[in-house]
C-alpha positions in Angstrom: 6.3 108.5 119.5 8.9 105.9 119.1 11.3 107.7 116.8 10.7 110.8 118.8 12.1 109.1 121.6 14.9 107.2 119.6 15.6 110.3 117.6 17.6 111.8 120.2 19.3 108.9 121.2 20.2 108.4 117.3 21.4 111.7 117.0 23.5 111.3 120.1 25.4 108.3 118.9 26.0 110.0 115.8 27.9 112.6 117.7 30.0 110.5 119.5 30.8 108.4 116.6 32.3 111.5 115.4 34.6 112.1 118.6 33.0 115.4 119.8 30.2 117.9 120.1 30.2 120.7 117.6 33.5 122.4 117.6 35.3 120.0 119.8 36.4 117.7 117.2 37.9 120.5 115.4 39.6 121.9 118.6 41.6 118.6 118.9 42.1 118.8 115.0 43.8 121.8 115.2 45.5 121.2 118.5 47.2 117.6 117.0 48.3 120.0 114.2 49.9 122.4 115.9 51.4 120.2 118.4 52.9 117.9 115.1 54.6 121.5 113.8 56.1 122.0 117.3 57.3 118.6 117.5 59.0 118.8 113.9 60.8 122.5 114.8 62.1 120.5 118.0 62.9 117.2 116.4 64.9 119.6 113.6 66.9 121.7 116.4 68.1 118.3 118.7 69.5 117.3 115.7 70.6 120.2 113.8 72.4 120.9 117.7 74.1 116.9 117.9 75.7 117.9 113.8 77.3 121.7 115.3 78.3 119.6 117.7 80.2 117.1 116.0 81.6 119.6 113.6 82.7 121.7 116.7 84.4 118.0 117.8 86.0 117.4 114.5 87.8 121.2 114.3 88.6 121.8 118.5 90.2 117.8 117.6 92.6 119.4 114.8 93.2 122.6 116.4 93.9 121.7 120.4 93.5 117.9 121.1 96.2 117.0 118.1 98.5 119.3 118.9 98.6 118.5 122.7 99.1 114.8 122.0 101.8 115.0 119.9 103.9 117.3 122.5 107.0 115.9 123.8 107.3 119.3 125.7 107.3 117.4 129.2 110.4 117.3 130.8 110.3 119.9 133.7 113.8 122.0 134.7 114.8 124.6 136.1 116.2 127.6 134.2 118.7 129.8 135.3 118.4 133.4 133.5 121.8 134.4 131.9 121.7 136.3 129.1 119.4 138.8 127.2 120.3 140.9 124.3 118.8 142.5 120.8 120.4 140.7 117.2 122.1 142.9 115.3 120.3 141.0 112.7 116.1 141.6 112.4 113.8 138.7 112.1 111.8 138.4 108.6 108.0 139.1 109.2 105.7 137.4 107.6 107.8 138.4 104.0 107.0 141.8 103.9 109.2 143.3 106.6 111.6 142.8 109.4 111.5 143.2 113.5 113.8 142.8 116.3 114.9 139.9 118.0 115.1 139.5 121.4 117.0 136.6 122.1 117.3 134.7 126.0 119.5 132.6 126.8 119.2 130.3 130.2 121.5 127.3 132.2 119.3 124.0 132.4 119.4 122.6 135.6 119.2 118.9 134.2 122.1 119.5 132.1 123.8 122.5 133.3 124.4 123.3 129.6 122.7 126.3 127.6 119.8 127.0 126.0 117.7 129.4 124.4 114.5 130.2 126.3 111.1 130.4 124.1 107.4 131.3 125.2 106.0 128.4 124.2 106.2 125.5 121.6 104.7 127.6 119.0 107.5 130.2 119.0 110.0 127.9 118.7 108.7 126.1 115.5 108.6 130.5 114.4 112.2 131.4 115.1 114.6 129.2 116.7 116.7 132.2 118.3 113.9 134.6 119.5 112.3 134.4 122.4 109.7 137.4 121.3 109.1 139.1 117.8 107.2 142.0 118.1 104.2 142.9 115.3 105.0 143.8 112.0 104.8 147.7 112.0 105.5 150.2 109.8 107.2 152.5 112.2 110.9 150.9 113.2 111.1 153.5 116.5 107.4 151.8 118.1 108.9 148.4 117.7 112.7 149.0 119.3 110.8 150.3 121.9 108.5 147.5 122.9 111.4 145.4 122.4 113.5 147.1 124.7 110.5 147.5 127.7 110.4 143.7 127.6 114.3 143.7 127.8 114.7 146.0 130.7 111.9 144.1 132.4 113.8 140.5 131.9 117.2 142.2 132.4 115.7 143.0 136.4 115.4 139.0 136.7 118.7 138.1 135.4 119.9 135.3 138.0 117.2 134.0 139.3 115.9 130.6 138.8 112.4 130.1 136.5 110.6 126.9 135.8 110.7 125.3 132.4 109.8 122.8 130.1 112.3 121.0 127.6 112.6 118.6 125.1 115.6 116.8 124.8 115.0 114.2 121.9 113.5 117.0 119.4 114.8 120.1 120.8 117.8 120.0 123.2 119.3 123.8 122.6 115.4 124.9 123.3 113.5 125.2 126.1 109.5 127.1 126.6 107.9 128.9 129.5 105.0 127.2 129.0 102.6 125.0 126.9 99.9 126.9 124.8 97.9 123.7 124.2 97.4 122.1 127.6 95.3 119.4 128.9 93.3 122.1 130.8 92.5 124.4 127.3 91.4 120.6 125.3 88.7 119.4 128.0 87.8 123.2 128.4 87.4 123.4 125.1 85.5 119.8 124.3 83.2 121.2 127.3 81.0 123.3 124.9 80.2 121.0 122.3 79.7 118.5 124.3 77.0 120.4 126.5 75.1 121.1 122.7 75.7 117.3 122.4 73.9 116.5 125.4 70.8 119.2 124.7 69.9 118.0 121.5 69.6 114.2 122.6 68.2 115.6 125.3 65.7 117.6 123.2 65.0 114.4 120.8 64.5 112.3 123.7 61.8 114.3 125.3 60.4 114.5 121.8 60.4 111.3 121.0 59.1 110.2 124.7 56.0 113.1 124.2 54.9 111.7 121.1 55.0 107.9 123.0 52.8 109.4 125.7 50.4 110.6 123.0 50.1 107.5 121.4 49.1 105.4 124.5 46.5 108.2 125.6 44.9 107.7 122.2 44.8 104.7 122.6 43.2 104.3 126.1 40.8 107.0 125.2 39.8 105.4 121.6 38.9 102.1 124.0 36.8 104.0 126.8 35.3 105.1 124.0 34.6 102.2 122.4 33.2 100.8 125.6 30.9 103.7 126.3 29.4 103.1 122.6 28.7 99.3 123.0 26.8 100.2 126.3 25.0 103.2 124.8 24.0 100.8 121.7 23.0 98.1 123.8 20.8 99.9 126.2 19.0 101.5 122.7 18.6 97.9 121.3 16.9 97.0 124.6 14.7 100.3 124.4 13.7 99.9 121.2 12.9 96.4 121.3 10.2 97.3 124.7 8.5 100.3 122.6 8.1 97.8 119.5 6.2 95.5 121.6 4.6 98.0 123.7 3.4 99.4 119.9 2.4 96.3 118.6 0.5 95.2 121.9 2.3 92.3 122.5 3.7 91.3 125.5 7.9 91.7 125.2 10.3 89.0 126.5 11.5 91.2 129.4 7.4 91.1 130.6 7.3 87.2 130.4 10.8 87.2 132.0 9.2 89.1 135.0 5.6 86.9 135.4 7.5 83.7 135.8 
């Protein structure tokens, strides 16, 4: 009778040595897997994210932020339109053909001298005398005539005043419309990589923070477990030492406890 009573009790323990009943343990088995996998995809994409990111840093810094720092285009004036005509003479392009010039010619109000009126910065390092070179074409009659729209269309705001931006110390015969690479296109630009930046810390973080939370629930669990067990094995001890001496017919310590 005693080890049918302590059978089950045995048999118990044994079970929740083993962290479970039936297919419980492997449930969490194959739960701690999968979440491991998911947590090694994620860890990969933060960080594959934070190295775009810098690489997208490194070639937006060559191609926008350089080229706005080094700029001396700053000097506001304004530009009084004078002159536009066509050159006799075509522009090369790009070595395998030539287009029209269109060339503009302006009075700086800082200097009341002349100058000849580019696009933008980029232009003038192109041709010094043009202010716009149409696309290389094959057919000479399509390019005279975009030329010549953008002439008639310039030629209708001869006189009047436009702003512009010079500079004197590299450039003092040119002058630009505008800037192509502004302080507006650089942050613009740094926006984006900085938002995949910010998402892949952001992804490692929460990672990284998960797999902290996992640890301390382990290891308040493994300890209400382990507290559970002592109690369970000492109330068998106490069992099994009451049906020895019940069996033997002797009287246990817990009986002489309760006569005195």
């Amino acid at each position: 009778m005693n080890g049918e009573i302590l059978h089950p009790l045995a048999a118990r323990e044994q079970v929740w040595r083993r962290g479970g009943y039936g297919r419980g343990g492997e449930r969490a088995k194959a739960q701690v897997t999968a979440s491991s996998v998911g947590e090694d995809r994620a860890m990969l994409l933060g960080f594959s994210m934070m190295a775009f990111s810098v690489l997208m840093y490194f070639l937006i810094g060559i191609t926008l932020v350089k080229p706005h720092l080094n700029s001396d285009w700053h000097e506001e004036a304004s530009c009084l339109l004078v002159q536009v005509d066509v050159l006799d003479e075509w522009a090369d392009c790009r070595g395998v053909s030539t287009a029209p010039c269109l060339r503009v010619l302006v009075n700086l109000s800082t200097s009341g001298q002349k100058a000849r009126l580019h696009y933008d910065e980029e232009s003038v390092l192109l041709n010094h005398e043009c202010f716009y070179i149409p696309k290389c074409q094959v057919d000479r009659k399509v390019l005279v005539d975009e030329v010549q729209k953008i002439q008639n269309t310039l030629e209708e705001t001869q006189g009047s005043e436009l702003r512009c931006l010079s500079d004197p110390r590299k450039y003092p015969e040119d002058t630009i419309l505008k800037r192509k690479y502004t302080l507006g296109l650089a942050l613009w630009s740094l926006l984006w990589p900085s938002l995949m930046l910010g998402g892949g810390a952001l992804l490692v973080g929460l990672v990284k923070l998960n797999q902290r939370l996992a640890h301390l629930c382990t290891e308040l669990g493994n300890e209400a477990a382990g507290g559970r067990l002592t109690t369970m094995t000492n109330t068998q001890g106490k069992l099994y030492q009451l049906l020895r001496w019940s069996g033997s017919g002797q009287h246990s310590p817990m009986q002489d406890d309760s006569v005195k």
